[in-house]
C-alpha positions as CSV (number, residue, x, y, z in Angstrom):
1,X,-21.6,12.2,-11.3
2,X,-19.0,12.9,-8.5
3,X,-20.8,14.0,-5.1
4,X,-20.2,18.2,-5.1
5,X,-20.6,18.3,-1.2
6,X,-17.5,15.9,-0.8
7,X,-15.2,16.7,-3.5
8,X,-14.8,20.5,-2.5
9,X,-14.4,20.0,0.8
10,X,-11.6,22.9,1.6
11,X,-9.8,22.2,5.5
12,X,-10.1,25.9,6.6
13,X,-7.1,24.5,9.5
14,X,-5.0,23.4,6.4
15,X,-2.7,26.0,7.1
16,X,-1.6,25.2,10.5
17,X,-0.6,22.0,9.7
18,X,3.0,23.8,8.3
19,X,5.5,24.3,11.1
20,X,6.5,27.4,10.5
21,X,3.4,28.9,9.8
22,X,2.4,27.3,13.3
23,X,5.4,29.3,15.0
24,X,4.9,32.7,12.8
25,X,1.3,32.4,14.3
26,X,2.5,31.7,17.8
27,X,5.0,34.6,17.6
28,X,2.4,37.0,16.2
29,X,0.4,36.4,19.0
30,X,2.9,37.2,21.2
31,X,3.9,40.3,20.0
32,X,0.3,41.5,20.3
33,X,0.0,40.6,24.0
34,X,2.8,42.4,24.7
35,X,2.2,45.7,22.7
36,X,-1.2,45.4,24.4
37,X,0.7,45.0,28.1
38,X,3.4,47.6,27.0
39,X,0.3,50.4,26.4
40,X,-0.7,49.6,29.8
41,X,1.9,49.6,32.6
42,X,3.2,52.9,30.1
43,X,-0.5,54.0,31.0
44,X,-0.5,53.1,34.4
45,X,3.0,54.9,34.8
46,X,2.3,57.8,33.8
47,X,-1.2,57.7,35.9
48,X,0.6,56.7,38.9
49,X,3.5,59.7,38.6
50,X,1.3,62.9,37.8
51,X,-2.0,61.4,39.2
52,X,-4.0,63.5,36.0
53,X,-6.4,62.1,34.2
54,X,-5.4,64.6,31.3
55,X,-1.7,63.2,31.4
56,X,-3.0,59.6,30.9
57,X,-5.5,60.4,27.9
58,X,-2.7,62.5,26.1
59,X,-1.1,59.3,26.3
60,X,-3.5,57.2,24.7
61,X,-4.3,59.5,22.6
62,X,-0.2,59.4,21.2
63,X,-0.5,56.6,18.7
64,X,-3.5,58.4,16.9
65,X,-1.7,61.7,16.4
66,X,1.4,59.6,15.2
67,X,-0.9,58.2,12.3
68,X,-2.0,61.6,11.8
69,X,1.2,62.7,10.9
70,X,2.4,60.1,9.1
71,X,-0.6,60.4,7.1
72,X,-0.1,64.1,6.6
73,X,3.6,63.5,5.3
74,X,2.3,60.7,3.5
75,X,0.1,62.9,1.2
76,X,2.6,66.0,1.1
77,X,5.4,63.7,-0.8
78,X,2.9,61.9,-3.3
79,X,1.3,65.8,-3.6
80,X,4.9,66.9,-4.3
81,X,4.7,70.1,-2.3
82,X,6.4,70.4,0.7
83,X,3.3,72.4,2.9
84,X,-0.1,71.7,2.8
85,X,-1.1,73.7,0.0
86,X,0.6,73.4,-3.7
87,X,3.0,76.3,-4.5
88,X,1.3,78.5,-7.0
89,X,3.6,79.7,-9.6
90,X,3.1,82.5,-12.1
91,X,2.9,81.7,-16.0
């Protein structure tokens, strides 16, 4: 009887040894880093120009109240209505 421990041995690093997987990885990466950086110095700009804490957490705040909306329009076209609330038609 074949040793179980051995035999399904799975290389979680498998992966990584295809070359373009390697560089989609790497490039992924990068992209994060820099959104990261981008959301900073934007941060820091708008900090350093009005000097108001309420400026700079409006700011941060921006990417949530995207989502937001997208969400809302999101559920308006699957709902089929174009307000929040159905149209309500007689008969």
């Amino acid at each position: 009887m074949p040793d179980e421990k051995n035999s399904s041995k799975i290389d979680p690093y498998a992966s990584l040894q295809i070359k373009d997987f390697r560089r989609f990885i790497l490039a992924r990466t990068c992209v994060v880093i820099a959104t990261q950086i981008q959301a900073t110095v934007v941060g820091w700009q708008v900090y350093e120009i009005t000097h108001d804490a309420l400026s700079l957490g409006l700011i941060g705040m921006a990417p949530i109240f995207l989502a937001v909306g997208r969400h809302q329009k999101a559920l308006q076209h699957l709902s089929g209505s174009d307000g929040f609330y159905p149209e309500i038609t007689d008969g």
